[in-house]
LUMDRENVEX-602899 format. One record per residue (C-alpha): chain; x, y, z; residue in one letter. Coordinates in pm, 1 decimal. Last residue first. Layout:
BEGIN
+------+----------+----------+----------+------+
| nuti |       xx |       yy |       zz | roti |
+------+----------+----------+----------+------+
|    A |        X |        Y |        Z |    A |
...
+------+----------+----------+----------+------+
END
This chain:
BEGIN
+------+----------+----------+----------+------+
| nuti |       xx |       yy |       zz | roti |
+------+----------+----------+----------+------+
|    A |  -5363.5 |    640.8 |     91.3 |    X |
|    A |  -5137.8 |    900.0 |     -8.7 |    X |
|    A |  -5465.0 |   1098.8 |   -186.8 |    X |
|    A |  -5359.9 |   1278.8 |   -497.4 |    X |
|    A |  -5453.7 |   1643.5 |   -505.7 |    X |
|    A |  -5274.8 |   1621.1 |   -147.7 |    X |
|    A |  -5004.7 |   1865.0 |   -189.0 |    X |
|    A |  -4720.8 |   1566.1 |   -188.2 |    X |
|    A |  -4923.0 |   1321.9 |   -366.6 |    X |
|    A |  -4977.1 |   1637.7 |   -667.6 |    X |
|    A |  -4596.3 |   1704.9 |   -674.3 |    X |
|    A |  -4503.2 |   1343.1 |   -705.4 |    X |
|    A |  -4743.2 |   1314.6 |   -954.2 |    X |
|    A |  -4598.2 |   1604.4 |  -1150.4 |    X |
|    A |  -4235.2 |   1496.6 |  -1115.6 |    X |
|    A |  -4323.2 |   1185.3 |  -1269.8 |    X |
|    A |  -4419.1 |    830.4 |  -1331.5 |    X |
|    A |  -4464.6 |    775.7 |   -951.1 |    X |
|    A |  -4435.5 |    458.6 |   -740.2 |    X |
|    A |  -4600.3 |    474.8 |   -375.3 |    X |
|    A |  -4426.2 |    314.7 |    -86.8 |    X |
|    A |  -4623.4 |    353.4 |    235.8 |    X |
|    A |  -4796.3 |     42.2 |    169.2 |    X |
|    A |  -4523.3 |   -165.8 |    275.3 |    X |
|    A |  -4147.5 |   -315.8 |    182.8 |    X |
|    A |  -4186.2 |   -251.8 |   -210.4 |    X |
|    A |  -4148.5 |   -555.6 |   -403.5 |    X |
|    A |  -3880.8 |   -479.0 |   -682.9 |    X |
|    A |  -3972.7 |   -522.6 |  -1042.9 |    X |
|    A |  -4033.7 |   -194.4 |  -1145.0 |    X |
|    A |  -3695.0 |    -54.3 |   -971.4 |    X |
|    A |  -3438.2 |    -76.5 |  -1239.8 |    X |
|    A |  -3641.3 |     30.9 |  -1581.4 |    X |
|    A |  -3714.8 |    362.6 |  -1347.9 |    X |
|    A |  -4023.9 |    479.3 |  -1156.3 |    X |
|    A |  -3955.7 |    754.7 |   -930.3 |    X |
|    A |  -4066.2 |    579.4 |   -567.8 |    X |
|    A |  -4258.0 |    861.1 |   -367.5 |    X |
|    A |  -4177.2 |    647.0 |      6.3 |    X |
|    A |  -4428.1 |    803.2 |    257.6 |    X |
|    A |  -4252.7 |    838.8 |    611.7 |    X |
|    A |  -4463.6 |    712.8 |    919.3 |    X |
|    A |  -4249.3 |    441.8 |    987.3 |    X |
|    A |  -3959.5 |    619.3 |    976.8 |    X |
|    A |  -3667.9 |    435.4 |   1123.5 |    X |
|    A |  -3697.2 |    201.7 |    843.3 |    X |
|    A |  -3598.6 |    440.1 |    610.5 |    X |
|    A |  -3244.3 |    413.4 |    488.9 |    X |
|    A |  -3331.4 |     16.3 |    432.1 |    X |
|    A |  -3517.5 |    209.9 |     92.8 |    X |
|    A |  -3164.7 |    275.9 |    -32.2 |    X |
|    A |  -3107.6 |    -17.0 |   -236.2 |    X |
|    A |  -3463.4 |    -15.5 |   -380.8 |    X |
|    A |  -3325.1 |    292.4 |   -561.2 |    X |
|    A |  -3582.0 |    538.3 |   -749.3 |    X |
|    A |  -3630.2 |    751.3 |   -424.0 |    X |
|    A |  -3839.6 |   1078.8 |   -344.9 |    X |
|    A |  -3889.1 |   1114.0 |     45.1 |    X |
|    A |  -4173.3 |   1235.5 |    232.7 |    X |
|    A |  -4270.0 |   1300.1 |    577.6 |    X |
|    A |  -3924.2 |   1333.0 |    668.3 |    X |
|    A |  -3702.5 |   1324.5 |   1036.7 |    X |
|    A |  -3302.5 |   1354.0 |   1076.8 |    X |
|    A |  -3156.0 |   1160.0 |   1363.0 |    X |
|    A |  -3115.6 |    848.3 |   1133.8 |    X |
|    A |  -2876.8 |   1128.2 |    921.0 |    X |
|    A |  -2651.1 |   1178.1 |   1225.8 |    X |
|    A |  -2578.2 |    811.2 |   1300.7 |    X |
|    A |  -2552.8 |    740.0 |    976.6 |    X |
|    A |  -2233.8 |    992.0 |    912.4 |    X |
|    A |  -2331.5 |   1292.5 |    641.5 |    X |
|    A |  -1997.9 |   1425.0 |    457.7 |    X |
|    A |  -1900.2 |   1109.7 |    270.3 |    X |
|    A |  -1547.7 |   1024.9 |    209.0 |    X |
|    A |  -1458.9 |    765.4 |    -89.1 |    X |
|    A |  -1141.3 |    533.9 |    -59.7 |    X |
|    A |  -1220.8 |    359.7 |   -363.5 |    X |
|    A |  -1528.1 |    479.3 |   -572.7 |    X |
|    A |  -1811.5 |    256.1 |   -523.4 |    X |
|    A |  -1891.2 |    -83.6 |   -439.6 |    X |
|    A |  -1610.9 |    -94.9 |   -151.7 |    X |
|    A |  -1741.7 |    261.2 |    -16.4 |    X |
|    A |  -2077.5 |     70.3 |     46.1 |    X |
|    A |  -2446.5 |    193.1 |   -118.8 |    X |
|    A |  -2555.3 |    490.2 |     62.7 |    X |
|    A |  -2256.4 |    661.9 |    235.9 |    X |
|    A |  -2439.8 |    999.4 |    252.5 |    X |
|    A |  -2351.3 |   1330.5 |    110.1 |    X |
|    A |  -2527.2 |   1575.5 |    147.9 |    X |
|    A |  -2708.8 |   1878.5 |    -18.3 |    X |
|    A |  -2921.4 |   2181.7 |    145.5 |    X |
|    A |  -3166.4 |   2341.8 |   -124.4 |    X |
|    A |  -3207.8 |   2688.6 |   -203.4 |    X |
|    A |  -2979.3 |   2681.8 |   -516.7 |    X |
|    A |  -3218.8 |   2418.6 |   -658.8 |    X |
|    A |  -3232.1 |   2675.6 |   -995.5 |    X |
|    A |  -3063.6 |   2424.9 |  -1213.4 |    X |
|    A |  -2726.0 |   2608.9 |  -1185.3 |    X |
|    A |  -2700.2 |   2574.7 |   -826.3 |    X |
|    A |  -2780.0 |   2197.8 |   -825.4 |    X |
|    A |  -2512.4 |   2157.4 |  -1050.8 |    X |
|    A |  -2282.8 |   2365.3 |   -867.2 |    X |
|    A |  -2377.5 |   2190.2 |   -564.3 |    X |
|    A |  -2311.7 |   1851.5 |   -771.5 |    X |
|    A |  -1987.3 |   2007.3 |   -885.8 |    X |
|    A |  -1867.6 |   2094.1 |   -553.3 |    X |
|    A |  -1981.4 |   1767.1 |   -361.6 |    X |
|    A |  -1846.4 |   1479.1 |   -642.2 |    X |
|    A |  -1514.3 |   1434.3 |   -405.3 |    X |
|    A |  -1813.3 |   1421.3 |   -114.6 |    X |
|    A |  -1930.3 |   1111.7 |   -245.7 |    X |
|    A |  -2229.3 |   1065.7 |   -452.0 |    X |
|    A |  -2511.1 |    894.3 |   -256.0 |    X |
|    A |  -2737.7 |   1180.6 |   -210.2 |    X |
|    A |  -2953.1 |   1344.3 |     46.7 |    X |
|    A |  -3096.6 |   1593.6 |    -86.4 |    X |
|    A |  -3269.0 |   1811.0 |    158.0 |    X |
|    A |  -3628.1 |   1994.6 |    104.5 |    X |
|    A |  -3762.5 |   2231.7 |    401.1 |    X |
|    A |  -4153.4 |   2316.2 |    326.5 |    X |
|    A |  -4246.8 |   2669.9 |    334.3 |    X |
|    A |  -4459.5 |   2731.8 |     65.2 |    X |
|    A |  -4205.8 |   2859.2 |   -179.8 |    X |
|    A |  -3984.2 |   2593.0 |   -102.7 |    X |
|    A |  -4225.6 |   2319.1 |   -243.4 |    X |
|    A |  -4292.2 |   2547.8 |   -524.9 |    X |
|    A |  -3939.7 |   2533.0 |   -596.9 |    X |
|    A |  -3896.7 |   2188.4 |   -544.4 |    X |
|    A |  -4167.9 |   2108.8 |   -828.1 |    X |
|    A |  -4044.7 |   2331.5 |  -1098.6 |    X |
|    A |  -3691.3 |   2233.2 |   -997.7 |    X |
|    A |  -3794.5 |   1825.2 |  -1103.8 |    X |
|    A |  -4026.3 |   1912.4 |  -1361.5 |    X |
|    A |  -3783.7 |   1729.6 |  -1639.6 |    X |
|    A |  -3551.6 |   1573.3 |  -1468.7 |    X |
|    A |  -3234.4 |   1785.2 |  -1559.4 |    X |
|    A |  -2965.2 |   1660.0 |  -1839.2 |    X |
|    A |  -2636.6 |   1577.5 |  -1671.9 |    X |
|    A |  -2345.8 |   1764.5 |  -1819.0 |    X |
|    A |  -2222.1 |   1951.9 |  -1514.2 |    X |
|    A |  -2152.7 |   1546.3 |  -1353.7 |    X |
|    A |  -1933.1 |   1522.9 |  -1682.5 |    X |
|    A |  -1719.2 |   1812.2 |  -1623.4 |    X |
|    A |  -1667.7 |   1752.1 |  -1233.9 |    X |
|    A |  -1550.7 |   1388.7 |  -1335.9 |    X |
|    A |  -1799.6 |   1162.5 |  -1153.6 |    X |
|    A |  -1893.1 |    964.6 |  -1442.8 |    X |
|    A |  -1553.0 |    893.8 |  -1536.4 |    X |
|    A |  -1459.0 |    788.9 |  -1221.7 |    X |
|    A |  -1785.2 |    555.6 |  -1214.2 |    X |
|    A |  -1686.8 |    408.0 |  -1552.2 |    X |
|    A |  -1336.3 |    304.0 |  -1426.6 |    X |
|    A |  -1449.6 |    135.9 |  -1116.0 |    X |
|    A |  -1678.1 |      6.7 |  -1309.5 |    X |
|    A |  -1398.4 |   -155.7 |  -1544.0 |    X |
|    A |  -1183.8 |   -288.0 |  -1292.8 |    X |
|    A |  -1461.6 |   -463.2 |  -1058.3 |    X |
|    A |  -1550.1 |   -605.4 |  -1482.1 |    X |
|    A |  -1851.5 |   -519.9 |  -1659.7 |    X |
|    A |  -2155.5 |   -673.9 |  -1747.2 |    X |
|    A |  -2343.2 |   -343.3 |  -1862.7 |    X |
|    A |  -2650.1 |   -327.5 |  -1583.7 |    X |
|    A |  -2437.7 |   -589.6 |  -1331.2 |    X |
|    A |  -2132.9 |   -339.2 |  -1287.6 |    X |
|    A |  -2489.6 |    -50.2 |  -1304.8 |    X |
|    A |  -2588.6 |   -182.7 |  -1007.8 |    X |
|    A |  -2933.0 |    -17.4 |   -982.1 |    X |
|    A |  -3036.7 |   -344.4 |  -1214.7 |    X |
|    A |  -3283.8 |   -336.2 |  -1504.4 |    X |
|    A |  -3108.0 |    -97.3 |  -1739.5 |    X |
|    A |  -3291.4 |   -223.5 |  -2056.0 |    X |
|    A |  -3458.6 |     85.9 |  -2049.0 |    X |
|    A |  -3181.0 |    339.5 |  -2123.9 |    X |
|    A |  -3068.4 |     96.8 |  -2441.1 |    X |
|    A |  -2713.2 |   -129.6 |  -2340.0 |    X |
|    A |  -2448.1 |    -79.9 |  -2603.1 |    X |
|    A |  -2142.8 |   -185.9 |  -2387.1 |    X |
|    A |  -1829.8 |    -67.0 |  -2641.3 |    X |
|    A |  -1631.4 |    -46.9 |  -2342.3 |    X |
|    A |  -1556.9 |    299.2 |  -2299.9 |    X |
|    A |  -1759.6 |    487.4 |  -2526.8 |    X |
|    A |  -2093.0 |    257.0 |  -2481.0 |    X |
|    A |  -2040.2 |    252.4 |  -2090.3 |    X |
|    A |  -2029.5 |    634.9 |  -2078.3 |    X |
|    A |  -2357.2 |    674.0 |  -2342.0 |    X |
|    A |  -2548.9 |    452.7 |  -2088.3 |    X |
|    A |  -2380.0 |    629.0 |  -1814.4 |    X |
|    A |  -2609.5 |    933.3 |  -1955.6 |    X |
|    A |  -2926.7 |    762.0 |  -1935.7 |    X |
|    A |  -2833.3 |    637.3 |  -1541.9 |    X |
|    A |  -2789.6 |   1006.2 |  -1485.7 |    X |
|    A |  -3073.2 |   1141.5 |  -1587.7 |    X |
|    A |  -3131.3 |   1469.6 |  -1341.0 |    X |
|    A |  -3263.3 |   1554.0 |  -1014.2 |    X |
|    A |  -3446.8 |   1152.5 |   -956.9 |    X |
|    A |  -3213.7 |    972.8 |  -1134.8 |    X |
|    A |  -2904.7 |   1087.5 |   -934.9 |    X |
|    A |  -3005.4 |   1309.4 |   -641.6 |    X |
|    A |  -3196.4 |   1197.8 |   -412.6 |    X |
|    A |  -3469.5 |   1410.5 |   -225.4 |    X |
|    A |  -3602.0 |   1384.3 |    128.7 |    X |
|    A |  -3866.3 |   1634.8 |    203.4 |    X |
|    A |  -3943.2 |   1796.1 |    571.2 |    X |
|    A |  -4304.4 |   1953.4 |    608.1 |    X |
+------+----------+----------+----------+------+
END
């Protein structure tokens, strides 16, 4: 079985730590769950100057390392590994955030895992002149039976998969989008997403 994985908010709490970013920078006290857009310039109200600012910051090697874990996240992988299943992330960081994710990753105990970097959201909304280190035409020739999103902005990544079943991490952003089918399942945790994947929990 082939697993798609994303990295920010689904590995470790990213959006929860650009909370604490936003409030140091700009004085933008916005609570974790009041989040309610995956575009974090509309999230905190910010200026194209200031986000552009706040995602440098947040991709400093030294900040990505400081990113709490998900909790279960490596738990689940690892038992996913252990049984034979191949598990990429496929993340929207660029590839000037690719040696501290890795290391990241490495530290966490997903040191088994393959990692790349795909152009998910638009180099202009972004980091300015970012590089990416998967092209689209070679990631829509890459197959899953599952992936694990929490952005509705990447779920046009899987159209070519109509078979694929969409394990939506539920976050303050995504609980008011309208998922595009019935293959889209939202999950509290890394424990249902483990227990869909095995079959405890039918995907039905």
């Amino acid at each position: 079985m082939k697993i798609y994985v994303d990295f920010d908010d689904c590995l470790c709490e990213t959006a929860l730590a650009f909370t604490g970013i936003a409030a140091r920078m700009f004085g933008k006290n916005i609570p974790y769950e009041k989040v309610r857009f995956f575009n974090l310039q509309k999230s905190f109200a910010l200026t194209d100057e200031e986000y552009e600012a706040l995602m440098t910051e947040g991709h400093r090697p030294e900040v990505l390392l400081s990113y709490e874990e998900t909790p279960g996240a490596a738990l689940t992988i690892g038992g996913w590994l252990d049984s034979g299943h191949e598990v990429s992330i496929i993340t929207g960081r660029p590839y000037s955030a690719y040696e501290a994710s890795r290391e990241w990753l490495d530290r966490h105990g997903f040191e088994r895992v393959s990692l790349y970097c795909l152009d998910k959201y638009g180099r202009d909304s972004f980091i300015r002149d970012s590089i990416f280190s998967l092209e689209l035409e070679d990631y829509y020739k890459m197959h899953f039976d599952y992936a694990v999103e929490d952005s509705p902005a990447a779920f046009r990544f899987f159209t070519h998969l109509p078979e694929l079943k969409v394990l939506v991490f539920d976050r303050p952003w995504n609980r008011e989008c309208e998922f595009p089918g019935k293959n889209y399942f939202r999950c509290p945790d890394w424990e249902t997403i483990r227990k869909r994947v095995s079959g405890e929990t039918p995907v039905a």
